[in-house]
PAVEXDREN-144680 format. One record per residue (C-alpha): x, y, z. Coordinates in steps of 0.25 Angstrom, whole numbers, padded with zeros to 4 digits, always signed. Example, Ala and Ser with C-alpha at 12.3 -4.5 7.8 and 13.67 -1.06 7.14 Angstrom:
<nodes>
+0049-0018+0031 +0055-0004+0029 
</nodes>
This chain:
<nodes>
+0203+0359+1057 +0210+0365+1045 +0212+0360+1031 +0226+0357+1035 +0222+0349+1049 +0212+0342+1039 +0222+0337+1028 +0233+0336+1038 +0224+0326+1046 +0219+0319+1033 +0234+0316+1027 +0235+0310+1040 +0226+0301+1043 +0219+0297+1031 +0224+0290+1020 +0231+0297+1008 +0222+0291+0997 +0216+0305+0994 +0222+0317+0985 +0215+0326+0992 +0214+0342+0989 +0219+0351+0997 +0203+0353+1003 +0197+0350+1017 +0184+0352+1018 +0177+0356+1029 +0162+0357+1027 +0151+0359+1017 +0138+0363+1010 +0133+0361+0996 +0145+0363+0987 +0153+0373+0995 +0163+0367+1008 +0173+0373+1015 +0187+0369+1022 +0192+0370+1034 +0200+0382+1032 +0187+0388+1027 +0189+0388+1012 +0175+0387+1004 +0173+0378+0991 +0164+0374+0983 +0163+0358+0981 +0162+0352+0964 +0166+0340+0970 +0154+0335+0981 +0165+0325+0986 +0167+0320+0973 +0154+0319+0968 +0147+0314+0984 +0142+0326+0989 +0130+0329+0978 +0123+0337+0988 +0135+0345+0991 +0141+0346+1006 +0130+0344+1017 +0117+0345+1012 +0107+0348+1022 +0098+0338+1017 +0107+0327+1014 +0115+0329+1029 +0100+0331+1034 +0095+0317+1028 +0110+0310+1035 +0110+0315+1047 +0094+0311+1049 +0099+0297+1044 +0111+0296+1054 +0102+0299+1066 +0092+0289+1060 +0101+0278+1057 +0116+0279+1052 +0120+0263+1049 +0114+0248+1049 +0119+0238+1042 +0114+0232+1026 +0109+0221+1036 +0096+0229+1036 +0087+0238+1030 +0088+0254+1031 +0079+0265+1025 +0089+0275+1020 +0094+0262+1010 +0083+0259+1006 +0077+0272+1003 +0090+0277+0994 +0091+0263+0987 +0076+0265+0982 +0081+0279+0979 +0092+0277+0970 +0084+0265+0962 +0074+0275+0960 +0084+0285+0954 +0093+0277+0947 +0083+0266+0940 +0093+0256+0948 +0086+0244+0956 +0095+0242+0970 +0106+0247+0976 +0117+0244+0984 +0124+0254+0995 +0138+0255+0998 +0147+0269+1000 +0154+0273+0991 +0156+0271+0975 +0167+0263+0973 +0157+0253+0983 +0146+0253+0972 +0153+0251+0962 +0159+0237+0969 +0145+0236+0971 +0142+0237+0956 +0154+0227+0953 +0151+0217+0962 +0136+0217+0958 +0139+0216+0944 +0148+0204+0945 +0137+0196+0953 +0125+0200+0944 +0135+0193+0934 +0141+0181+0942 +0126+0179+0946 +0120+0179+0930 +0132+0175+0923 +0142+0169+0932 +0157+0171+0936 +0167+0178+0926 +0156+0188+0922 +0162+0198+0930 +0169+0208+0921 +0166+0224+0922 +0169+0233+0911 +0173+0246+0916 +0175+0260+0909 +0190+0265+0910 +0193+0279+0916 +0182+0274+0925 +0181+0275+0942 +0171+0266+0950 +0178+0267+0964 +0191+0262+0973 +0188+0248+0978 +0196+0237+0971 +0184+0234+0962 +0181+0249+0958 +0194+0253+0955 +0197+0241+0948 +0184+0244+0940 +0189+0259+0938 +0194+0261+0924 +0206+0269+0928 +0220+0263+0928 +0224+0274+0938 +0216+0265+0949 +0222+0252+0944 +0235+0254+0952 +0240+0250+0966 +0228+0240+0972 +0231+0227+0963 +0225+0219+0959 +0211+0225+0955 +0200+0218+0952 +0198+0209+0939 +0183+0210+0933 +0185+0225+0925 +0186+0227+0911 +0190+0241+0907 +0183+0249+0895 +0185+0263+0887 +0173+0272+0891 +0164+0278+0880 +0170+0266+0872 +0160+0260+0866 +0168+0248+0858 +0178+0247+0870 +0169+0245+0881 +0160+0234+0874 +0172+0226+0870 +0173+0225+0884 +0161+0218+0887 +0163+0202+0889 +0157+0188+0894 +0166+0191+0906 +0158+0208+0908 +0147+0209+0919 +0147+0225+0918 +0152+0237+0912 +0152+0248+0922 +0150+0263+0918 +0151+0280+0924 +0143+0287+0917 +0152+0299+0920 +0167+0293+0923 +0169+0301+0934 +0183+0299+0940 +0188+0297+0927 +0185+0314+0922 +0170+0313+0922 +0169+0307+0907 +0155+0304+0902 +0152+0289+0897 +0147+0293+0883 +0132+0290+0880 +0133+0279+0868 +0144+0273+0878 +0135+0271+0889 +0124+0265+0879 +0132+0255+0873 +0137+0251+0887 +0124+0249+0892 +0119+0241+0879 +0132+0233+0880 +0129+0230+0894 +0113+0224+0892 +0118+0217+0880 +0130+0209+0888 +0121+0208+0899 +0132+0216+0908 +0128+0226+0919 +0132+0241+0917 +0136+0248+0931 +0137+0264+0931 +0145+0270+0941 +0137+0281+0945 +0146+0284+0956 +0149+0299+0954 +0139+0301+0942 +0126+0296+0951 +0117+0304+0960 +0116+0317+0951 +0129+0320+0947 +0126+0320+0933 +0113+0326+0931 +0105+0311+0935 +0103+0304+0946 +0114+0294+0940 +0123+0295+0927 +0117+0282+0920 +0104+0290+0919 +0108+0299+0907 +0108+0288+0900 +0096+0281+0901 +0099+0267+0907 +0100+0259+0920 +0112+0252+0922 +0114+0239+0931 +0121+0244+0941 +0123+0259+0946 +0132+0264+0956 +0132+0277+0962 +0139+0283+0975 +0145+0298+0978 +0132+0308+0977 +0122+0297+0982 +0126+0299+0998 +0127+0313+0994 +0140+0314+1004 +0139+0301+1010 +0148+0286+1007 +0136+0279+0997 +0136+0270+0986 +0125+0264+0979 +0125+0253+0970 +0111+0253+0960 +0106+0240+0953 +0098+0238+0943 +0088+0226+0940 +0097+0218+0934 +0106+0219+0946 +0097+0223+0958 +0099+0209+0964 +0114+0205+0961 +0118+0207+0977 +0113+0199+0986 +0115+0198+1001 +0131+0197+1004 +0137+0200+0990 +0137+0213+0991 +0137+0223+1005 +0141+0236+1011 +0142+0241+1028 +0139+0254+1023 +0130+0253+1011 +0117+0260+1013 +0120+0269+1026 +0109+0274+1030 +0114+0288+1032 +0121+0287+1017 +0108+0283+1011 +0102+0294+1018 +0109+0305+1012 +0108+0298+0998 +0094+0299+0997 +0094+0313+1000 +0104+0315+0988 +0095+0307+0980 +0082+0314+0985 +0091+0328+0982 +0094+0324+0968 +0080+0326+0963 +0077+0327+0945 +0079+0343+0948 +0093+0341+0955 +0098+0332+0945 +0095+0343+0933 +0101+0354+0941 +0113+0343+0942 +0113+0344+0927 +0111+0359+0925 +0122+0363+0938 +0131+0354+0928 +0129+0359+0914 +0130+0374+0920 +0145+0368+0927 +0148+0362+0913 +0145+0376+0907 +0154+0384+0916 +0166+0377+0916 +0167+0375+0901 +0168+0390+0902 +0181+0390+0910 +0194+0390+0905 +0203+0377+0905 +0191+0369+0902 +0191+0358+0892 +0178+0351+0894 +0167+0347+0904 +0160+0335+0906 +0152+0327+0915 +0137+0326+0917 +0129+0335+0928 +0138+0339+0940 +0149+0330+0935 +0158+0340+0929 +0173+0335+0922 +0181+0347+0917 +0190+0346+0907 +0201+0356+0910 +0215+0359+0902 +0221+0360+0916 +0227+0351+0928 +0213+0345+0934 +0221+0346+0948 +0224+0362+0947 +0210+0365+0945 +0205+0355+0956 +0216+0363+0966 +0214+0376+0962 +0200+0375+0962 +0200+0370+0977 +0209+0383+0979 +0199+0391+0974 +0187+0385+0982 +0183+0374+0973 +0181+0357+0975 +0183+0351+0960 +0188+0337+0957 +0196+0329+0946 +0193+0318+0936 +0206+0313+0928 +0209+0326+0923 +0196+0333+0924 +0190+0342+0934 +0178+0336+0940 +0167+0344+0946 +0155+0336+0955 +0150+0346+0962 +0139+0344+0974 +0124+0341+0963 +0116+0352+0972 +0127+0362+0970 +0123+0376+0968 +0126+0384+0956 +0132+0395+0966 +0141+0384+0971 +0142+0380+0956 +0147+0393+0950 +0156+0397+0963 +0164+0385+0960 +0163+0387+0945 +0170+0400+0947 +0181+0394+0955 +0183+0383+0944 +0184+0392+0933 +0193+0401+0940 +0202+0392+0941 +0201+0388+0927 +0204+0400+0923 +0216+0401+0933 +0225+0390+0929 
</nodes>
C-alpha cells in the first residue's frame, strides 16, 4: 500500500480522535523507520516515549515471540511466571513492595486513585477522599484521570467529571500546603510534567511535599508514566531525590512497545487491594510481561549513565542552534524552548526526515534510550537546519 491508501483508509474507518502528521510508517529498526512511499527517518519520539529500545529490537521481538509460542493469555484466576518474574523485578528496581498490572498509564493511575481512597476509607473512614493534584498537570483520559489532570483544557465536553480533586500551583510551596485538609488522602506528583512542556518539579518543592505528606499522614503518588524505565537517567524519576513514595506508577517504556502499566506499592500500601476491589482481563499478559523484562534486564547501571551522557551532549547541541531560548528536562527527556511556532518545526522537521513531538509550546524530543549517537547527530543536523531555515 501507499501512504495515501494508508491515511485514506484510516479517515475512513477509524475514529477521528487523533491529529495525526502527515507520516505512515511502515517498518523499523532502532531509531530510524521508513514509510510506505520509502522515505527514511529518524524517530526522537519512540512512540511517545514506548519504544525505549527503538523499533524491533532483536532481543526484545526474540523474548515475545518465544513467550507467544509458550503461552500467549490466562486469566488473573492463576498463576503465570512471566508476572511473577517482572513484578519481583520492578520491586527490586524501584524499592516499591507490590504491584499491579494493567495496560496502559492512564489505568495505573486509576489504580493509584482507587487504592489510595481505600488505604483511607479503610484507616480513617469515609469523607477522606480528597487528592491534591499539581495544575498544568496530565495523568491519563479515563473520567478519573482526566478529571485529576490539572489542565482546564481537558475539563470540557464529558460532564460531569469526578468530585474528589483539589488543584494546587507547582513549585509552590505555600500554595500546595494550604491545600492540604482533614478531607486530603493524597497529593499526587510528576516529577517531570511531561505533557504540560516537560517542566521540572523544583528540588525544595518535592521535599517539602514529601515532609507535608508524612506529617499529615497522606500518601504521596508519583506518576512515573513517561518519566519511569530510564527516561531520565534512573530507573525512575523519584529516585534523584532520595525517597520512596507510597505509590508509584509507571507505563510507556516498561513493555518497551507493548500495552503495560504497573501500579508499585509501598509498605504502607502493599495490601490495600484485596480480592474483587480492584481487577484487570488483560493485566499481566504474559507476552507483555515478557518483553518488560527484557527492557528492564536491558537498562542495566551502564545503560542508564549513557542515558544521562546521550542527553547532556543533546542538551549541548541544540543550545547551539538558532531560535533557541532554553532546554530542559532530565536524560533523554528534552523540552526546547524555541522563538518560533512549536508546529512548524514539528512539520518541517518531518519534511526533512525527522519524528519530533510537542509540549504546550515547547518541542519535545523522547528518543528511543538505546539510540546511537550516529542516529543522534543525523537527526541533530536535520533539527538545526531547520532552525536555521525559518
Amino acid at each position: 500500500m501507499t501512504n495515501k491508501e494508508i491515511k485514506d483508509k484510516t479517515n475512513n474507518y477509524i475514529a477521528s480522535s487523533y491529529g495525526r502528521f502527515d507520516v505512515a510508517i511502515k517498518q523499523g529498526k532502532g531509531a530510524a523507520c521508513v514509510d510506505f512511499d520509502g522515505k527514511s527517518y529518524i524517530d526522537f519520539t519512540s512512540g511517545i516515549g514506548v519504544n525505549c529500545l527503538g523499533f524491533c529490537d532483536t532481543k526484545w521481538a526474540d523474548a515475545v515471540i518465544t513467550q507467544v509460542k509458550t503461552l500467549n493469555h490466562t486469566s488473573n484466576l492463576y498463576y503465570t511466571e512471566p508476572a511473577a518474574k517482572l513484578a519481583e523485578k520492578l520491586a527490586i528496581l524501584s524499592g516499591m513492595k507490590k504491584a499491579f498490572f494493567c495496560n496502559s498509564g492512564a489505568e495505573a493511575n486509576e489504580c493509584a486513585i482507587k487504592t489510595a481512597r481505600k488505604y483511607s476509607f479503610d484507616k480513617y473512614g469515609k469523607g477522606r477522599h480528597e487528592i491534591i493534584t499539581l495544575k498544568n498537570s496530565f495523568h491519563g483520559r479515563t473520567m478519573a484521570t482526566i478529571s485529576a489532570t490539572g489542565q482546564d483544557v481537558f475539563h470540557q465536553y464529558f460532564d460531569p467529571f469526578l468530585e474528589g480533586f483539589v488543584f494546587a500551583e507547582a513549585n509552590n510551596i505555600d500554595d500546595t500546603l494550604s491545600k492540604i485538609s482533614n478531607k486530603t488522602c493524597a497529593i499526587i506528583i510528576e516529577i517531570i510534567q511531561g505533557e504540560g512542556g516537560i517542566l521540572d518539579l523544583d528540588e525544595n518543592y518535592i521535599k517539602a511535599v514529601i515532609k507535608a505528606t508524612q506529617e499529615n499522614y497522606i500518601l504521596l503518588i508519583v506518576d512515573e508514566v513517561q518519566t519511569g524505565i530510564g527516561r531520565t537517567g534512573k530507573m525512575f524519576g523519584f529516585k534523584h531525590y532520595n525517597f520512596i513514595p507510597n505509590i508509584v506508577t509507571c507505563a510507556k517504556g516498561l513493555g518497551g512497545g507493548l500495552p503495560i502499566g504497573a501500579a508499585l506499592f509501598d509498605e504502607k500500601t502493599q495490601n490495600v487491594l484485596t480480592p474483587g476491589t480492584h481487577a484487570e482481563t488483560f493485566g499481566a499478559n504474559p507476552i507483555v510481561c515478557a518483553g518488560a523484562l527484557e527492557v528492564l534486564d536491558r537498562l542495566a547501571s551502564d545503560e542508564l549513565n549513557e542515558i544521562t551522557k546521550k542527553g547532556a551532549f543533546i542538551k549541548e547541541e541544540i543550545l547551539k542552534s538558532k531560535h533557541v531560548k532554553g532546554v530542559n528536562g532530565r536524560g533523554l527527556m528534552v523540552g526546547i524552548e524555541v522563538d518560533v511556532d512549536n508546529k512548524t518545526v514539528v512539520n518541517k522537521c518531518i519534511e526533512k526526515g525527522l519524528l519530533v513531538l510537542t509540549a504546550k509550546q515547547k518541542v519535545r524530543l523522547l528518543p528511543p534510550l538505546t539510540i546511537s549517537y550516529d542516529e543522534i547527530n543525523k537527526g541533530l543536523e536535520i533539527l538545526k537546519s531547520v532552525l536555521e531555515e525559518i
